[in-house]
N, C-alpha and C positions, 0 to 999 in steps of 0.2 A: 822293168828292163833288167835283164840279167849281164855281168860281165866276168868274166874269166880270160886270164896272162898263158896263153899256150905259147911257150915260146919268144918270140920277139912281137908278138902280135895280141890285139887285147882285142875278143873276139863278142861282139855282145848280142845277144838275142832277147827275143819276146814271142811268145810262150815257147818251151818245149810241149812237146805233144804228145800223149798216149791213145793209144786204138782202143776201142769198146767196140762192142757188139751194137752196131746200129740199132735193134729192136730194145735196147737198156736190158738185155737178160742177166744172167753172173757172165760173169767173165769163160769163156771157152774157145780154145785157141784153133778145133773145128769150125769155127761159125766163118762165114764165106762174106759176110757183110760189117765192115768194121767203117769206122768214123774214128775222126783225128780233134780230141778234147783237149783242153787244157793237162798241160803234165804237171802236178806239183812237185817241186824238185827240192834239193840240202846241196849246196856248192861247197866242196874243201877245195882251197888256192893252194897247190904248193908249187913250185920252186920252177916255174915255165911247164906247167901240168896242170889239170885239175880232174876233183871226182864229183859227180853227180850220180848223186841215190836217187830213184825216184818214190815218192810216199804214196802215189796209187797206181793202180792199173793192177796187170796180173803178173807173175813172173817175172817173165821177163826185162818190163819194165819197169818192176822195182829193187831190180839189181844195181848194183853199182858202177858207172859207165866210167872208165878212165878216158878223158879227153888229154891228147899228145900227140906229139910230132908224128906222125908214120915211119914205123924202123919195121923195115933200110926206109931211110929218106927216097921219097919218091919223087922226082918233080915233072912228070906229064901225067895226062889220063892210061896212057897206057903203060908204065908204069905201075899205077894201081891197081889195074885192068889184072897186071902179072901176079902184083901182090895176093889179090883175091881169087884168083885160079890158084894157087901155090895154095893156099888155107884153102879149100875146095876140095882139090883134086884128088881123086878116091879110082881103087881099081875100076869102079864102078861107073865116074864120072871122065867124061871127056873133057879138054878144052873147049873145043865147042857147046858139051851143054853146059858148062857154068857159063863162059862168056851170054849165052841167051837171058841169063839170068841178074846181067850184070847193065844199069843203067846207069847214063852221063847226061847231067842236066844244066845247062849254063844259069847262073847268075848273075848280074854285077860285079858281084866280089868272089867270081870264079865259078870252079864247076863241080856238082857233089856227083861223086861214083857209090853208087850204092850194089849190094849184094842181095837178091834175097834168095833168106836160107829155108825157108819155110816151104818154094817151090821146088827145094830137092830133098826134101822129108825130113828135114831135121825139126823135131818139137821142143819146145814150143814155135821153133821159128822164129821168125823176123826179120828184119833188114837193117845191113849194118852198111855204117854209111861214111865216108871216107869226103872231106873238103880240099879241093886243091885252091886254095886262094893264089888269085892273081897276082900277086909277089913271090910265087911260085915253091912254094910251102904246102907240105899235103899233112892235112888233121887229122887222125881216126879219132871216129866220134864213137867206135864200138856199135851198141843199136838206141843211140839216142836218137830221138829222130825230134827235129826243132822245125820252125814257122819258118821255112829256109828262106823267105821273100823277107824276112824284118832282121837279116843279120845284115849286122856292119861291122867292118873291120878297121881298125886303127895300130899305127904301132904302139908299143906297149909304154907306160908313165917308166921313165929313167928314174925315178925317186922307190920306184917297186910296191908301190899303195897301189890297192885292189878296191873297186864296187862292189 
């Protein structure tokens, strides 16, 4: 189990995930059939933030994902909804077609708004994925993408010790 201090809240997951090419080929960000493995991750804590590198996959998932508060602070889905049409929006792109592109998914511990970018041509692609937790607090996860069914949310140890 993994934990990280975003903020006031101490956010802990099991496994992050990366996509592979369902058939086991090299990695290639064409292949239309991808499956969600285990991620191997490196957590830095700092100071109500953290960063996750990830040590496989292809690109883009072993880039360095900063986990933080959402600036501007967001606190509804739509809200976020604004946030990821605003980082989007291209002469090219309407409101309407990012919003098709933009999914809200309830939790327990709230609702993840994610973006994908890979369905308006951006390569390598991906989906980047935003948590509004239920105490009304929005996370950008960048395109880390976690077992979103095994997060549990706690407030964060008043003494400032990290897992």
């Amino acid at each position: 189990m993994h934990t990280i201090t975003i903020g006031a809240f101490e956010l802990s997951f099991e496994p992050a995930l990366v996509s592979v090419p369902r058939d086991g080929s090299d990695y290639d960000w064409l292949c239309n059939d991808w499956i969600g493995v285990r991620h191997l991750i490196k957590i830095e804590q700092a100071d109500g933030w953290a960063t996750v590198t990830g040590l496989n996959g292809g690109p883009t998932e072993k880039r360095r994902h900063v986990i933080r508060p959402l600036l501007p602070t967001a606190l509804t889905d739509s809200e976020i909804v604004d946030h990821f049409v605003q980082s989007a929006l291209t002469e090219y792109r309407t409101r309407e077609d990012i919003e098709k592109q933009i999914a809200i998914t309830n939790y327990p511990w709230g609702n993840l708004v994610s973006l994908n970018w890979t369905s308006h041509g951006y390569a390598p692609g991906g989906t980047e994925y935003c948590m509004l937790l239920n105490e009304g607090i929005a996370i950008s996860l960048g395109l880390l993408a976690l077992d979103w069914s095994t997060i549990k949310i706690s407030s964060a140890k008043s003494d400032g010790s990290n897992q």
